[in-house]
C-alpha positions in Angstrom: 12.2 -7.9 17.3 13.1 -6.4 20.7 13.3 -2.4 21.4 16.6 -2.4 22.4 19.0 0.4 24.2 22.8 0.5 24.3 24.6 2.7 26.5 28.6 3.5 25.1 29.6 3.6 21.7 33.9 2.9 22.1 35.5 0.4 20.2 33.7 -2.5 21.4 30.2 -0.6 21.6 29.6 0.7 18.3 29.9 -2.2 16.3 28.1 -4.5 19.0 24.9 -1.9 18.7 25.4 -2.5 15.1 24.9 -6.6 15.1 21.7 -5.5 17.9 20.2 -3.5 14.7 21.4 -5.4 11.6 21.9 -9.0 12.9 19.5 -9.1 15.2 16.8 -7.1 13.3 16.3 -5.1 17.0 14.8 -1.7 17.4 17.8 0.2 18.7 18.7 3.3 20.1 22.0 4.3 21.2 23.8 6.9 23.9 27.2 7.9 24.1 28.7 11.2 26.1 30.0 12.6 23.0 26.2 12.8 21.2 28.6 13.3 18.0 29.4 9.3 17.4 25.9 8.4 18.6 24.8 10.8 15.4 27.3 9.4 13.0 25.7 5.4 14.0 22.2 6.1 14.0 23.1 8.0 10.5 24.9 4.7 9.7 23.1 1.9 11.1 19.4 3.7 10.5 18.7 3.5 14.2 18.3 6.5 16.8 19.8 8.6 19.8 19.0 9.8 22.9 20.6 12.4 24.8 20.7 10.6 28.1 20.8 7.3 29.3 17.0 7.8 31.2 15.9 8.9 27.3 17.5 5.8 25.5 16.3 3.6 28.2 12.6 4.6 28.3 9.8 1.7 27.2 13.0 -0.5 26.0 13.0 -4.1 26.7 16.8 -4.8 27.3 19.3 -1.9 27.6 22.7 -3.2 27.5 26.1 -0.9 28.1 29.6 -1.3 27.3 31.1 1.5 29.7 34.6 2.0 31.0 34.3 0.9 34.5 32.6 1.0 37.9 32.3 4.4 37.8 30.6 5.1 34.3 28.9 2.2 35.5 26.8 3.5 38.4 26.6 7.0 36.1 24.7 5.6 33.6 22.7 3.3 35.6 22.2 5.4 39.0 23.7 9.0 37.9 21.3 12.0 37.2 19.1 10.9 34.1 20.5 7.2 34.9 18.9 4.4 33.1 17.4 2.6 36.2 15.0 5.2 36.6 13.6 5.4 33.1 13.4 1.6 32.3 10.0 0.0 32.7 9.5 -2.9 35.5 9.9 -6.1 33.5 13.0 -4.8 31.4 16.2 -6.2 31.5 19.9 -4.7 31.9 22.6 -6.4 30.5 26.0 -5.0 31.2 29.4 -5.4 28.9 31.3 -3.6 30.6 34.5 -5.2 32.5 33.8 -4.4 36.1 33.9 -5.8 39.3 32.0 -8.3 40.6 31.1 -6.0 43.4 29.4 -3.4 41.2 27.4 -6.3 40.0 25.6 -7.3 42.5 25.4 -3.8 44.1 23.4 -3.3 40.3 21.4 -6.6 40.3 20.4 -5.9 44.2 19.3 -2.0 42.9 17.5 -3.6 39.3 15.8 -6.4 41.6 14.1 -3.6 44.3 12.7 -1.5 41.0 11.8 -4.5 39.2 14.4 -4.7 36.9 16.3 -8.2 35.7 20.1 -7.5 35.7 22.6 -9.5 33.7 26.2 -9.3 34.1 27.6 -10.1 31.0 31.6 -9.1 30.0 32.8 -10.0 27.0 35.8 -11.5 25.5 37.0 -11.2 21.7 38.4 -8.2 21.7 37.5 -5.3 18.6 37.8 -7.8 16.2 35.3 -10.4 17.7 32.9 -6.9 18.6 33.0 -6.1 15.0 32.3 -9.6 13.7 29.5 -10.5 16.1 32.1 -13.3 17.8 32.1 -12.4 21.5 32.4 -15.0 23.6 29.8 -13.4 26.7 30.0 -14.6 30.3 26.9 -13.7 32.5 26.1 -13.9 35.5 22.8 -13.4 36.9 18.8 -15.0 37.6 18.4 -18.0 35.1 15.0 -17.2 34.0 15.9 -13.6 32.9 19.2 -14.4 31.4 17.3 -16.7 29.2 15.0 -13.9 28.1 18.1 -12.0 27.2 20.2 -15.1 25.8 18.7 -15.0 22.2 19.5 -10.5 22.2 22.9 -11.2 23.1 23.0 -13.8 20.6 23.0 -11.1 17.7 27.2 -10.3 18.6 28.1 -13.2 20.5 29.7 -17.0 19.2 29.3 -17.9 22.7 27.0 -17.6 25.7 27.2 -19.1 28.8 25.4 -18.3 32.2 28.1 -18.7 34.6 26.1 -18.4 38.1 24.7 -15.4 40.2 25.0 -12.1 39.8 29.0 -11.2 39.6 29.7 -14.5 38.4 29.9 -12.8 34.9 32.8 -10.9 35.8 34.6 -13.1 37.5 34.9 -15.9 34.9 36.1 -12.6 33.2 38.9 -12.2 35.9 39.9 -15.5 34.8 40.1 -15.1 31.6 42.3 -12.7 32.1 44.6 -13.7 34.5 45.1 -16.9 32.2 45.7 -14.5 28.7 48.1 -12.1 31.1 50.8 -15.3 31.8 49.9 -16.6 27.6 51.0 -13.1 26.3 54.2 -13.2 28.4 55.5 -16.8 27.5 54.8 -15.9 24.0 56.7 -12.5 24.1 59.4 -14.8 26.1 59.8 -17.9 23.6 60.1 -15.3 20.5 62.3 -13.2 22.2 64.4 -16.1 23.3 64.1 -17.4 19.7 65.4 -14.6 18.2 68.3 -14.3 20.0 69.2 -17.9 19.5 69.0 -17.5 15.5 66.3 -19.6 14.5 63.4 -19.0 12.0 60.0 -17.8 14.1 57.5 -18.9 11.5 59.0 -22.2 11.1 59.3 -22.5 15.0 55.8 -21.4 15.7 54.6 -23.6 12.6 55.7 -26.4 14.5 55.6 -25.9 18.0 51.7 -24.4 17.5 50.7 -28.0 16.5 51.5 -29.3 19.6 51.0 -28.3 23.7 52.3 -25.0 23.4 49.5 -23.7 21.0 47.0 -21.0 21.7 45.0 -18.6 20.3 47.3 -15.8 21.3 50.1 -18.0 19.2 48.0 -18.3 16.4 46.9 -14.5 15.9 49.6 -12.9 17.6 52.8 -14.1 16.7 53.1 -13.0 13.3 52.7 -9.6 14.0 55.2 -9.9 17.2 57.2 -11.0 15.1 57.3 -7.8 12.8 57.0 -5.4 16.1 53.6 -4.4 15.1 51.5 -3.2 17.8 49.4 -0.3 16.6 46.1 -2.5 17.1 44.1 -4.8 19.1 43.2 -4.6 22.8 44.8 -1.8 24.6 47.8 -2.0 27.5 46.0 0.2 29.4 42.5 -1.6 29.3 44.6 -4.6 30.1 46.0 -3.0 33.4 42.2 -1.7 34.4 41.5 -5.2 34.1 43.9 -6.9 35.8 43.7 -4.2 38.7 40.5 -5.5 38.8 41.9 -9.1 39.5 44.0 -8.4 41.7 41.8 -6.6 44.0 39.3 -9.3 43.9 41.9 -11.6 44.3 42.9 -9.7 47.9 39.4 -9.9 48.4 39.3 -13.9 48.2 42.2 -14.9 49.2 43.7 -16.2 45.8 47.4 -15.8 45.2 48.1 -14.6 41.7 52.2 -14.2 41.8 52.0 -14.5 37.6 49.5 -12.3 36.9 51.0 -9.7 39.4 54.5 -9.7 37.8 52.9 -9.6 34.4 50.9 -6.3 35.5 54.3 -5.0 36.4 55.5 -5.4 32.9 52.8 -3.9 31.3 53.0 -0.7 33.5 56.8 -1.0 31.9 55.5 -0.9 28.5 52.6 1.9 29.8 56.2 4.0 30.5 57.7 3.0 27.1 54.7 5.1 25.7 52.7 2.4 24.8 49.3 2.6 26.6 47.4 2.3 23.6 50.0 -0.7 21.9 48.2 -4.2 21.7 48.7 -6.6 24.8 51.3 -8.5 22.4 53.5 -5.8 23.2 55.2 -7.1 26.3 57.5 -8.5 23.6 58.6 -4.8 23.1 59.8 -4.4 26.5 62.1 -7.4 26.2 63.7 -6.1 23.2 63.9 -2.4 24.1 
């Protein structure tokens, strides 16, 4: 057992805190901004709160955080009452959030001159993998502290890989990305195109999923496409943050990402249709508007 803090309790958050306390039989204690929902899952998951991010993070081991981006990043790491200045030398960070790879090292360069070991460590799996401990995790970071951490993170995640130095986390998250953004839209396309030639989707994705042409997003996606339900699943507008982020990485490196441009485009379409919070499998929407 490891005493554990974890900073941000959205969607993806709260239930990973929860596989931290019940899987992983941690010591945990959570923050969140709006003290209310870190209340309601200490009340539910028998762990505790902290006010700040300096209180949760005092004489933990790890302290993990799952925040929106850069920003609330360096707030609840560097900010007044910031984490970094409350956690012990010796402690690790491990950070879910989807950032950039610049924030990254900027935090692993901060952690290292206090002492600190600093994972980066975004996850992939959406709320459904959060909430049954699937995550696939991609860190980056020193290999000696990320396997001090490995067996932690092991309480949420399916999948664990250290993908290189610091910021290489969030890059192999960029990629996944940039590869789900052009699967979304060929899906959206081949149903759409199905539809309007008259044949049966199930049957055609029954078939066609056996072969090349299947995927996860085909699997767990199209039947609910298929139905126009998008009231779920991960957001268009954490989708843009995140391929905003690829992009400007990609200007960074040189990499030419014509795809995952034009598919940003479309989802800022769909953003306009009124869907920021519809599932990514919405781009099928705009088609058929």
């Amino acid at each position: 057992m490891a005493k554990v803090a974890f900073l941000g309790l959205g969607v993806m958050g709260y239930p990973m805190a929860g596989h931290l306390k019940n899987k992983g039989g941690h010591d945990v204690t959570v923050y969140n901004r709006t003290t209310a929902k870190a209340e309601k899952w200490a009340a539910e998951h028998g762990g505790s709160f902290a006010p700040t991010p300096a209180e949760a993070a005092k004489y933990q081991d790890f302290v993990f955080a799952c925040v929106g981006n850069d920003d609330d990043l360096r707030a609840v790491t560097l900010g007044k009452d910031g984490a970094f200045d409350a956690m012990k030398r010796g402690a690790i960070f491990i950070d879910n959030t989807t950032a950039s790879a610049e924030v990254a090292r900027e935090l692993a360069a901060e952690a290292d001159k206090r002492g600190i070991g600093f994972i980066d460590a975004p996850v992939s799996g959406g709320q459904a993998g959060a909430e049954n401990g699937v995550l696939t995790v991609m860190c980056g970071g020193d290999e000696a502290i990320f396997e001090k951490a490995r067996p932690v993170i092991d309480s949420f995640a399916r999948m664990v890989g250290l993908m290189g130095p610091a910021g290489s986390g969030q890059l192999t998250k960029m990629i996944n990305q940039i590869c789900i953004a052009g699967l979304v839209q060929g899906l959206a396309e081949g149903i759409h195109f199905g539809r309007k030639a008259g044949l049966d989707i199930e049957k055609v994705v029954d078939v066609i999923s056996k072969g090349a042409a299947g995927s996860w997003q085909m699997e767990n996606r199209h039947k609910t496409m298929n139905v126009d339900k998008y009231d779920f699943g991960f957001a268009v507008d954490w989708m843009r943050k995140d391929l905003g982020i690829c992009l400007a990485e990609a200007d960074r490196n040189g990499a030419k990402l014509p795809v995952t441009a034009l598919v940003d485009q479309f989802y800022k379409d769909v953003q306009q249709m009124g869907g920021q919070r519809w599932d990514t499998s919405s781009l099928l929407a705009r088609l058929e508007r």
